[in-house]
Legacy VTK file of the C-alpha trace (Angstrom):
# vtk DataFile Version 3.0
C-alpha trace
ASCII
DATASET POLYDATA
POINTS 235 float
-55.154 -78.148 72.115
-57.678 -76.968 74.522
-57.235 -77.759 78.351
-60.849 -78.320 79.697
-58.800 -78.716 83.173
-57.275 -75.180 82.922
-59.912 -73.152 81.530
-62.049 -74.412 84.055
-61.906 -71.334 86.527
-63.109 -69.360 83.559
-66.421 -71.549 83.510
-69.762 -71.469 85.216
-68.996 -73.417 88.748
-70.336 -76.397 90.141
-74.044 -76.495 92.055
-75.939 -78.522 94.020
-78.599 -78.842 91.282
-75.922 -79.263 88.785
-72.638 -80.555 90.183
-71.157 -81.308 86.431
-71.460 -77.440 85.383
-68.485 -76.354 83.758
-66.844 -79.983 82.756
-66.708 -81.154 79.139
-67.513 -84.383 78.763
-66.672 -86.995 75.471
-68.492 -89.821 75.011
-67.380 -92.622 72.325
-70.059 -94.470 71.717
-71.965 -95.740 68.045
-75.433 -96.002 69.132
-77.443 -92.843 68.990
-79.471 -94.092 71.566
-77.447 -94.214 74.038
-75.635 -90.893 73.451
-78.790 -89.408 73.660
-79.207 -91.104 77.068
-75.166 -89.594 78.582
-76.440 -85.869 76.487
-79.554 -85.725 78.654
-77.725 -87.145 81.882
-74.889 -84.488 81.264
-77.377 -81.378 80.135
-79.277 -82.028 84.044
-76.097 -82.476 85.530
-74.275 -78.842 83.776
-71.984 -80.517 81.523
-71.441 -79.846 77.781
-71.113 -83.353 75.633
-69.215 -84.007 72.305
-70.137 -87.197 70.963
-67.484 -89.353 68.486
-69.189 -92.748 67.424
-65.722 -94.498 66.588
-62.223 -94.479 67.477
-61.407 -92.442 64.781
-63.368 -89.679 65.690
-62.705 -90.004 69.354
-58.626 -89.160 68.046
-59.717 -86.366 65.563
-61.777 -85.118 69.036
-58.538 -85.389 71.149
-56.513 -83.875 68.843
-58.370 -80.439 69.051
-59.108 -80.193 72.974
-58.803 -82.081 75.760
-62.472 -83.192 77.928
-62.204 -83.704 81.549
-64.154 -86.681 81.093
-64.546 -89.421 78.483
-66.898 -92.167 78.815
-66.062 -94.848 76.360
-68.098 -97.649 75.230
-66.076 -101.260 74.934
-67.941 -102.051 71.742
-67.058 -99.788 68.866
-67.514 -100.017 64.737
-63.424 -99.612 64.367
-61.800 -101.749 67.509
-62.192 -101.772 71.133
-63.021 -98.736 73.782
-59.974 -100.661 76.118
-57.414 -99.769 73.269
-58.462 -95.989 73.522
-58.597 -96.011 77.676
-55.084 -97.316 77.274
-53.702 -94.935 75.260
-55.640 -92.369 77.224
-54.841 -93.310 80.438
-51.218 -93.664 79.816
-51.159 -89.875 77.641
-49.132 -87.252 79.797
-51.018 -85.401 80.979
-54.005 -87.802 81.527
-57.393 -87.100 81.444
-58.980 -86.208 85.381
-61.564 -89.353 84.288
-62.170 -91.710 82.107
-64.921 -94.519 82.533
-65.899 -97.538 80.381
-69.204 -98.548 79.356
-71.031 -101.412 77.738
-73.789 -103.780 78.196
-71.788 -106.649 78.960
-70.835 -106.684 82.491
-68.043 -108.903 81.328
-66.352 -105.743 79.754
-65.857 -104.528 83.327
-62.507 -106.131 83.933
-61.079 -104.724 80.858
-61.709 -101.065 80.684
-60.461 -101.265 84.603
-57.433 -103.539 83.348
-57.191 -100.943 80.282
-57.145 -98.169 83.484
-60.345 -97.012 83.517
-61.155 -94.769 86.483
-64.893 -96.251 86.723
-67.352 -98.107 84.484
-70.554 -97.586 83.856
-73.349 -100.718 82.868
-75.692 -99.987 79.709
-79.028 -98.742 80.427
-78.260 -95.851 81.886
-80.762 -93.533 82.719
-80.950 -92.345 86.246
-79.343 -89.006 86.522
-78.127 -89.768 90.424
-75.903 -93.073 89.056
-74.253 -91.163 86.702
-73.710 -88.287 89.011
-71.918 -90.747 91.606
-70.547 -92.274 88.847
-68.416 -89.439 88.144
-68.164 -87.480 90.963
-66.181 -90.411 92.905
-63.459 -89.490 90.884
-63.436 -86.085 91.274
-61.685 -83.682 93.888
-63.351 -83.689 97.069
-63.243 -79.942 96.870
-64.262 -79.566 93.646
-67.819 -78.720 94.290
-71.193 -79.873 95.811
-72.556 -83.277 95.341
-76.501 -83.627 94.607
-78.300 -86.490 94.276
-81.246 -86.113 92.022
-83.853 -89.017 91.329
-84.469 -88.049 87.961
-84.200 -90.448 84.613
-84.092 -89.423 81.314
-85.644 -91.151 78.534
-83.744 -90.681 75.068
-86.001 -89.442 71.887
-87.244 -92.970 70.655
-85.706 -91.287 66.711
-82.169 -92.416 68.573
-83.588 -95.725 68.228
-85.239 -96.154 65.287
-81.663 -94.880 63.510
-79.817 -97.282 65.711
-82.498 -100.236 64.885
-82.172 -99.351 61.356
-78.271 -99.716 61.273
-79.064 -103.112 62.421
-81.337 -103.957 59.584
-78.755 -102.740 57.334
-75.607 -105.040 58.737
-77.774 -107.994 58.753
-79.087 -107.804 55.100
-75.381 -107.973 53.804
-75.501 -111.114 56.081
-71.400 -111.074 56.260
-70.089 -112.871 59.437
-67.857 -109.853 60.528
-70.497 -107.401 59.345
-73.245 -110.232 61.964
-70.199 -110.167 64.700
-70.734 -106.273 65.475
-74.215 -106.449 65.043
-74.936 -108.993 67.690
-72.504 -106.438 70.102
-74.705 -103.964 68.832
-77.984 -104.881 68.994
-77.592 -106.220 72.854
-75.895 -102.554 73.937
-79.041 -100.824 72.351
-81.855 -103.206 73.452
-80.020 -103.315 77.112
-80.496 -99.231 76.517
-84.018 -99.844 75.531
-84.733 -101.640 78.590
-85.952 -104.022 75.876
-85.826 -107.897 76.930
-87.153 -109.591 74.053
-84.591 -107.285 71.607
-82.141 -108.998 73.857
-82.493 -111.947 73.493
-82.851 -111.790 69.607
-79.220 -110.126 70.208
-78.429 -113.152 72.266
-79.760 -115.668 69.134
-77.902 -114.061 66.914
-74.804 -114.162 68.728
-75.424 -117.351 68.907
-75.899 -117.821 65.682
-72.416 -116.012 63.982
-70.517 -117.801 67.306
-71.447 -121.334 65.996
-69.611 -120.934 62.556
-71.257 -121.151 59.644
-74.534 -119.053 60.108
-77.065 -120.186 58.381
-78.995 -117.696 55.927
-82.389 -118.568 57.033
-81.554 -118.420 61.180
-80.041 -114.829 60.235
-83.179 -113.821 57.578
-85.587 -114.825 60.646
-83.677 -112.688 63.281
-83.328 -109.813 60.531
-86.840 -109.591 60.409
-87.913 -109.270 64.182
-85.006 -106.606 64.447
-86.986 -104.868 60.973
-90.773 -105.471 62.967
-89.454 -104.225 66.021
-87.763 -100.727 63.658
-91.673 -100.458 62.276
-93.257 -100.323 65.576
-90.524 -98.141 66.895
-91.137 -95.969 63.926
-95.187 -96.109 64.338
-95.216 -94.082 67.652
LINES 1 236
235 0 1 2 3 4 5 6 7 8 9 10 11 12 13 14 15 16 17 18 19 20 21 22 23 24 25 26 27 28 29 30 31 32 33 34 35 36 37 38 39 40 41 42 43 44 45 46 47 48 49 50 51 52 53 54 55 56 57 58 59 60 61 62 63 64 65 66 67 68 69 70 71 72 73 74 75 76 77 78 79 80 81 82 83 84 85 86 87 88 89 90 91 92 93 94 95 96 97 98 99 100 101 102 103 104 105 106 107 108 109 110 111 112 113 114 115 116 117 118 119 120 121 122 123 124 125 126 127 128 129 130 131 132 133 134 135 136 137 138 139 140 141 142 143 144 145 146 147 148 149 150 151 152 153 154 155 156 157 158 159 160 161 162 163 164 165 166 167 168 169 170 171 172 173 174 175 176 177 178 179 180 181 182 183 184 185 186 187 188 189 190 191 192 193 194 195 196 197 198 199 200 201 202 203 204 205 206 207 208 209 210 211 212 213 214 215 216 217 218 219 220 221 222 223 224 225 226 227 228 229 230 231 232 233 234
């Protein structure tokens, strides 16, 4: 396995313009859209990025090298991101950080009880949060600390593939299959900065949460998520 940690002298070195440089960085997350949002944070900050969008990957990642910082998301297709921040917090040796993320501020408390080092709240975008984000948790001497008031804006393609794994979930209308999308949908519109995609999130929610959902409450949310994919699509 590859040591990020030990290579790290071998690397380019931290500077004020990009205090990251040198650090790998893996980020678990499913939606493309807001990978694309950590990949652009990490390319201003000098970090390289390997993405895994499930547990599964995230292991068959770990098993090859080891980052010096994973950002997990709490919400994933295969389980939750507090069952991998266990395991990864309590691995010998640990990672130098590891961070949660999600949407839900209510997801806080458990990638902190899971021992998460921070915890990061869906939409991300300004390049000086994430910076401090990270750099809390690194050495003091490690290198220079910038703070840049840049934000990134992820390739609205992210989106339209993340709306359109949406569309596909709901049309099997199948309560576990409705369960994740909900989680979904809210992470990526709270990405989106998109309040009315919210609260269709929040519906439908809703909806799977009250038992039996009914086919024509799930049909009508289905096709705001598919109008909203078309005009995403159309720019």
């Amino acid at each position: 396995m590859t040591d990020d940690s030990r290579v790290y002298r071998s690397q380019p070195q931290p500077a004020p313009e990009r205090p990251l440089q040198g650090m790998t960085v893996l980020v678990v997350e499913d939606s493309r859209f807001a990978s694309e949002a950590i990949r652009l944070l990490c390319l201003h900050s000098g970090a390289r990025v390997r993405r895994a969008d499930s547990l599964a990957a995230a292991y068959r990642h770990l098993a090859v090298y080891r980052p010096g910082l994973a950002i997990v998301d709490m919400g994933l297709p295969d389980g939750s991101g507090a069952d991998l921040i266990a395991a990864l917090a309590g691995a010998q040796p640990r990672l130098p950080v590891l961070i949660g993320m999600s949407g839900d501020a209510g997801a806080e408390a458990a990638a902190m009880r899971a021992g998460a080092d921070g915890f990061l709240a869906k939409p991300i975008d300004s390049v000086a949060r994430f910076q401090q984000a990270v750099l809390r948790h690194l050495p003091a001497g490690r290198g220079p600390r910038a703070v840049s008031t840049e934000q990134v804006a992820p390739d609205p393609v992210a989106l339209a593939d993340d709306l359109e794994h949406i569309a596909k979930l709901m049309r099997r209308d199948v309560g576990s299959d409705l369960d994740y999308a909900a989680q979904f949908l809210g992470g990526v519109a709270r990405s989106a900065h998109d309040t009315a995609l919210e609260a269709v999130a929040e519906s439908l929610r809703d909806t799977v949460r009250g038992g039996a959902a009914l086919h024509t409450d799930v049909a009508r949310l289905a096709g705001i998520v598919e109008a909203r994919l078309a005009a995403v699509r159309a720019v």
